[in-house]
C-alpha positions as CSV (number, residue, x, y, z in Angstrom):
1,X,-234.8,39.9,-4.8
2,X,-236.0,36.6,-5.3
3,X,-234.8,33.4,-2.7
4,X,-232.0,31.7,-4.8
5,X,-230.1,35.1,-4.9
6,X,-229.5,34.4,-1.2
7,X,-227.5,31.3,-1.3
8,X,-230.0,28.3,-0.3
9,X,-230.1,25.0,-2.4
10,X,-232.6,23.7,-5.0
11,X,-234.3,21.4,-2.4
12,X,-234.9,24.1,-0.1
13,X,-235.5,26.2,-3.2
14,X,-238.0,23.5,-4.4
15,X,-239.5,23.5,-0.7
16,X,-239.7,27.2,-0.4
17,X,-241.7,27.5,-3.7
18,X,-244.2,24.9,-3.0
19,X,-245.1,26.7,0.2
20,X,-246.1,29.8,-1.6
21,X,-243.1,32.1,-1.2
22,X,-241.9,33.9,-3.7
23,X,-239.5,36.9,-2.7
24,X,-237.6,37.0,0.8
25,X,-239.0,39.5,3.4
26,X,-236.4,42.1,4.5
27,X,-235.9,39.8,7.7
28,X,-235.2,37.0,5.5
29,X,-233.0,38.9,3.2
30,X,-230.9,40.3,5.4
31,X,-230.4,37.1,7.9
32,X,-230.3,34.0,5.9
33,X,-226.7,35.4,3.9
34,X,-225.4,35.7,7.7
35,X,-226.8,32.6,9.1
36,X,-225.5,30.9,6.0
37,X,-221.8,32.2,6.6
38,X,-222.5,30.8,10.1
39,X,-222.1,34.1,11.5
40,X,-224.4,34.8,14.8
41,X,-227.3,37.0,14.5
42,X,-230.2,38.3,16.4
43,X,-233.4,39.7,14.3
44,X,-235.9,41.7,15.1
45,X,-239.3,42.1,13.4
46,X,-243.0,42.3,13.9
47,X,-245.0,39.3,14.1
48,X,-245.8,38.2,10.7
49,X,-242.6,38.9,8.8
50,X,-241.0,35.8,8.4
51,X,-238.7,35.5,11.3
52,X,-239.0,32.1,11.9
53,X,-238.1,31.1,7.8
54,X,-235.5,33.6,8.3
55,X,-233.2,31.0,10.6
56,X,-234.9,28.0,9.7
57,X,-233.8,28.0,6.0
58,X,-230.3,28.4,6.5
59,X,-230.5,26.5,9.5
60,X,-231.6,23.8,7.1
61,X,-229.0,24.2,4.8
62,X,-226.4,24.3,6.8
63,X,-227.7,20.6,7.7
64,X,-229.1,19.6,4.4
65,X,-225.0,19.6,3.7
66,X,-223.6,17.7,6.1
67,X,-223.9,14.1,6.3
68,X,-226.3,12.4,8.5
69,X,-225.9,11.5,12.2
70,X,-228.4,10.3,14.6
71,X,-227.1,12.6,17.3
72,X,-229.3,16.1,18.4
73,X,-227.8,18.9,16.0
74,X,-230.0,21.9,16.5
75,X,-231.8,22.6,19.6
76,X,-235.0,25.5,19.1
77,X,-236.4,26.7,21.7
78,X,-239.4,28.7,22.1
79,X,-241.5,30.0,25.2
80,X,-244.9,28.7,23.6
81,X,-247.0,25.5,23.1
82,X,-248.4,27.3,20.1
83,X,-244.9,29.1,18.4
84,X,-243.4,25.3,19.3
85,X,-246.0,23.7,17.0
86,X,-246.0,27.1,14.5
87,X,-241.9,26.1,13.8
88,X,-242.4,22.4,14.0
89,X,-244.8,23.0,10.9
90,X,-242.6,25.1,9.3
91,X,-239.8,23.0,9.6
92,X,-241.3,19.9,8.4
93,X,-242.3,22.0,5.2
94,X,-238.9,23.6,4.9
95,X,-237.3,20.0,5.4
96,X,-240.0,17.7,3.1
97,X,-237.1,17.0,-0.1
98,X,-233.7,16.9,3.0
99,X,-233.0,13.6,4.6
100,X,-233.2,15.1,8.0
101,X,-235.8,13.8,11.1
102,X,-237.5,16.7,13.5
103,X,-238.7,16.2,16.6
104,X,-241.1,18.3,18.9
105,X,-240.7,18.6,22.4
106,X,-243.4,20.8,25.0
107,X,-244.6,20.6,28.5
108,X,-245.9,22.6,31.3
């Protein structure tokens, strides 16, 4: 099943492609139609599988849509240093062809 079966736009379609993804992991496949319907959802899955694509696409989305602000609109958190720098990276690939800003946060 590849990505644009699940519902995300041709920016985030061009984005996903030019990081090297080519079919959804089952995480992926099965959250990003729920997150997309802005159902809630928790995941589960082995390190490795895509989780954080899985609610950062639709996530996306779901913003790429809306018109801009310059108010907070999604808050992430994470308990790591390391997993906040992991999505921030992701996120700024994800993003790279939406009009949206992302900002990183971490202390100790």
């Amino acid at each position: 099943m590849p990505f644009a079966t699940l519902g995300l736009g041709p920016r985030i379609a061009q984005a996903i492609t030019e990081h090297g993804y080519v079919e959804p992991t089952p995480i992926q496949a099965k959250a990003i139609p729920v997150i997309l319907e802005g159902r809630d959802l928790i995941g589960v899955a082995q390190t490795g599988t895509g989780k954080t694509a899985a609610f950062v696409l639709p996530l996306l989305e779901r913003l790429g849509g809306a018109p801009p602000t310059r108010h907070l609109r999604v808050l992430v958190v994470a308990p790591t240093r390391e997993l906040v720098v992991q999505i921030e990276g992701n996120v700024r690939a994800y993003a790279r062809h939406l009009p949206l800003k992302c900002a990183t946060i971490y202390g100790g």
